[in-house]
N, C-alpha and C positions, 0 to 999 in steps of 0.2 A: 796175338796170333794172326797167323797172316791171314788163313780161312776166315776168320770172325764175322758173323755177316754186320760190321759195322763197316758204313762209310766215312770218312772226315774229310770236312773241306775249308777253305779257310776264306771265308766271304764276309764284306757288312752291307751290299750294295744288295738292296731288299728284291727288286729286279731279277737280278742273277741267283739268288737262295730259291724264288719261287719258281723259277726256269728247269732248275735242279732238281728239285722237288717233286716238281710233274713229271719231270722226266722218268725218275727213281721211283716215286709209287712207296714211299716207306712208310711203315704201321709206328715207325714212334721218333719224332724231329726233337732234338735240343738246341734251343737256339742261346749261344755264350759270347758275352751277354746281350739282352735287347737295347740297352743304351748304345752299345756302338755302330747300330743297324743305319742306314740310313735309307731316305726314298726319293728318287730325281724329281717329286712330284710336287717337292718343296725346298726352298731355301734354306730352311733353317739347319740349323749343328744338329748334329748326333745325341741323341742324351735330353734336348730339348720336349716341352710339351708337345709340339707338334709332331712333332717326329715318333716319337715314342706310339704315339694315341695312331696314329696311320699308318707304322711298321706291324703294331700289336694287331688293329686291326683285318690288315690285310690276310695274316697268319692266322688268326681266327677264323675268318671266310676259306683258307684253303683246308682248316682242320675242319671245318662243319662238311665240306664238300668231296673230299675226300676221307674221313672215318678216320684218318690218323689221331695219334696222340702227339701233341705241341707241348712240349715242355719249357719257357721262355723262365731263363738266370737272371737276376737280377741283381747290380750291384747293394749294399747295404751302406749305412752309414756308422761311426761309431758307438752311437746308439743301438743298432741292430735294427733300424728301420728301413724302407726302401729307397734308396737315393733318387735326388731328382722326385719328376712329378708321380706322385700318387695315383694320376690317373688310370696306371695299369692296374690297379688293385680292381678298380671297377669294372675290369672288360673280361678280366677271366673267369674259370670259373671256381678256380681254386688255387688260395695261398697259400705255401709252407713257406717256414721258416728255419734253418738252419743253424741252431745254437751250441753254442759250448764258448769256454776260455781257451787263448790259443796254449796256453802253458799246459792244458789238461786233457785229458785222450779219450775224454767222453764226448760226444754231440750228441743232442737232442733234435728231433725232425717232429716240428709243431705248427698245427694245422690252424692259421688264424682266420679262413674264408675258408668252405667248400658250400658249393649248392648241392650235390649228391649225398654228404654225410656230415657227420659229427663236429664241431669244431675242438672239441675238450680230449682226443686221444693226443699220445706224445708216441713216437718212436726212440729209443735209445741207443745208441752207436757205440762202440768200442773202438779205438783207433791202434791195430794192428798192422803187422806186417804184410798181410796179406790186402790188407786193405780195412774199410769200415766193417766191423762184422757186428752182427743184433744181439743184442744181451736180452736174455730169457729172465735174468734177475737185478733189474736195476738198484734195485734199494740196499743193496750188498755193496754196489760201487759207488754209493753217494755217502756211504759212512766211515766215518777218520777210525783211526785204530793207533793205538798206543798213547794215548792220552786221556784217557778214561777216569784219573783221576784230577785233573788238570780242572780247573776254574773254568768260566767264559765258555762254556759249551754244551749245549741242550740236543737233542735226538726229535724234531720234528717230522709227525705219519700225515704225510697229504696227499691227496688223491691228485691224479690228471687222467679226468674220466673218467673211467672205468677200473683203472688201475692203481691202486695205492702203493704210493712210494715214500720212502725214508731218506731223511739227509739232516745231515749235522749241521748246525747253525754257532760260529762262532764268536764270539764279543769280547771286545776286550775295550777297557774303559781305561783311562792313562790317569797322572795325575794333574791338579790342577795346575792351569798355563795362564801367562798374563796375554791380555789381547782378546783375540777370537779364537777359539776351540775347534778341532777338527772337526768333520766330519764325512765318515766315509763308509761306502756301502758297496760291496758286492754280491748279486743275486737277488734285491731287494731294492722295493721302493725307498728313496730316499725321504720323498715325504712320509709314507708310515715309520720309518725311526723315529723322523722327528716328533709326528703325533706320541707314540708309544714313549718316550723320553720326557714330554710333557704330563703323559698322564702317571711315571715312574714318580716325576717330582711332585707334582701338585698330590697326588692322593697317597703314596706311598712315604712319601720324602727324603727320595733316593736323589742327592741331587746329582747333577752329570753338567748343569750349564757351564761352568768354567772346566770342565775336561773335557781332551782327546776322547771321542768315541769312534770304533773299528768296529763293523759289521760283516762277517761274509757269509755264505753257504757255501759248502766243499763239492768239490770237483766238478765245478760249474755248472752245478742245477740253479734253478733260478725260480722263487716261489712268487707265485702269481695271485693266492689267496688270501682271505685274511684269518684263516685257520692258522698261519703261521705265528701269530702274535704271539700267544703263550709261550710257545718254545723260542721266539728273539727276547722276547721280556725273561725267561729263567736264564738264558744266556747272560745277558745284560748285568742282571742282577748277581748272577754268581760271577762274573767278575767283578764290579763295582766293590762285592762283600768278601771277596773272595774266598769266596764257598764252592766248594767242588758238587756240580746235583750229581745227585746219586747216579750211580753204574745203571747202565740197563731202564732207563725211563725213558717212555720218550713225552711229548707233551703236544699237546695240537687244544688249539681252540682261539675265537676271537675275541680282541678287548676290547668296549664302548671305552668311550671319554669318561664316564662316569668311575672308571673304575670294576666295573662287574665285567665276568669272563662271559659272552654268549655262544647258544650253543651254534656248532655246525651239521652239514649235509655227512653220511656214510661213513657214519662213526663205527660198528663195528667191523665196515671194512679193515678201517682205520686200523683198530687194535688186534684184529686177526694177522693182518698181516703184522704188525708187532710182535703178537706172540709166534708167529714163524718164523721169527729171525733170532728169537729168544730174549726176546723182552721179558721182562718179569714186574714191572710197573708201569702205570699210564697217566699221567695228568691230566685230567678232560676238564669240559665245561659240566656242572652239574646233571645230573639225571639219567647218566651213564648208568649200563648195568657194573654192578661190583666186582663181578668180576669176568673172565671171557680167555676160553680155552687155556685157562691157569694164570691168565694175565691179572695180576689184581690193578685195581683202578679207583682212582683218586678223584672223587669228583670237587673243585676248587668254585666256587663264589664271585670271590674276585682276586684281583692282583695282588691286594694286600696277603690275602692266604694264602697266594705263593709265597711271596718276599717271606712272610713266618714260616712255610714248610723250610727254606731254603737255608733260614737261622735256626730250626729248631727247637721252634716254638711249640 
């Protein structure tokens, strides 16, 4: 709109942005991005340590000075970390990060620095036509559907914060190959597969070493806890077995190296918000209540207890 009280201008010369700036008096700057900014007051490249650390700088002195709010973009890497030097992490005073897969129309907005608040809340996004809009019910758009009977897939309740959310975890285990064996992960740490794969064969004697193994979580959440074990290990294993887990369960809790399931933080969060989505089973770590707003629940031991829920035992 043409009224919109926004201005745009198209600067990287740190000088001339700050000129502008005083001039205009505005309550909230986006600076895109700060690696291309540059300052006459050094030789060095754009993007560079020095550069970066005395552009960031200087924007901070006019955001304390003036009450505005500085919003400074930052490139990422393919990793999703911040390109280049680090050092702006340390000068502000709050980090987000902005997640999601590009193939899928969810982003997530996660807070990994604030000094005024929380660091464990997530926003969730929906990527419309209108633009990003906020979803009041995440854990509805992180669960697959029409595959419910299907092998290699567990219903994981994890909390981010305050909030408890649902998402589908899916695994699929190949057969054996000559050579080295894949391995591949989305939304998960690569090394906890590998531990949890180790502790499948050593204590279960599920082997997986000369097979393809495929991990992902759906629609690009990306679990951060180690509550997530249970439900990648029931994944794992019903594919490996190829045993369908049952309809409607979901499973949350973490596995030592030894073998035993331990327990976790906001567990009947956990399963309330389960049974409001109409779960009707829970896999937990032992000591759960039995049951929770009609939810029954399964308190398991260790690993081995699943792998027998899962055969039938």
């Amino acid at each position: 709109m043409a009224d919109a009280p926004v201005q745009l201008a198209s600067e990287t010369d740190l000088r001339s942005i700050l000129k502008a700036l005083k001039a205009t008096s505005p309550d909230l700057v986006v600076i895109d991005s700060v690696q291309t900014l540059w300052s006459d007051g050094l030789e060095a490249a754009p993007g560079s340590v020095g550069q970066v650390r005395a552009c960031a700088q200087e924007l901070t002195r006019f955001a304390k000075k003036s009450g505005a709010i500085v919003i400074l973009v930052g490139h990422v890497t393919k990793d999703g970390q911040i390109a280049g030097p680090r050092v702006l992490e340390h000068m502000v005073d709050a980090v987000f990060y902005f997640e999601g897969e590009r193939g899928h129309q969810f982003r997530i907005l996660r807070s990994v620095k604030n000094r005024f608040g929380p660091t464990d809340e997530i926003g969730v996004f929906e990527m419309r036509e209108q633009g990003l809009v906020s979803t009041t019910d995440p854990s509805a758009m992180f669960l697959g559907a029409g595959d419910e009977g299907a092998s290699g897939r567990a219903v994981f309740a994890a909390m981010e914060g305050s909030r408890p959310m649902l998402a589908e975890v899916q695994a699929l285990v190949g057969q054996e190959v000559a050579g080295s064996p894949r391995r591949s992960v989305v939304g998960w740490e690569s090394s906890r597969l590998a531990m949890l794969l180790a502790v499948l064969d050593s204590r279960c004697g599920l082997r997986t070493g000369a097979r393809d193994v495929y991990l992902s979580v759906t629609g690009g959440y990306r679990i951060s806890e180690p509550a997530g074990d249970l439900a990648a290990a029931a994944a794992l294993a019903s594919s490996l077995l190829d045993r369908g887990v049952p309809s409607k369960t979901v499973f949350f809790g973490e596995i030592a190296l030894s073998g035993a399931v331990r327990p976790v933080g906001r567990l009947e969060t956990r399963l309330r918000e389960a049974a409001r989505l109409g779960f009707d089973c829970a896999v937990t770590p032992p000591g759960a209540p039995e049951q929770v707003d009609g939810l029954k629940v399964i308190g398991l031991s260790s690993v081995q207890a699943l792998i027998d829920t899962l055969q039938g035992d």
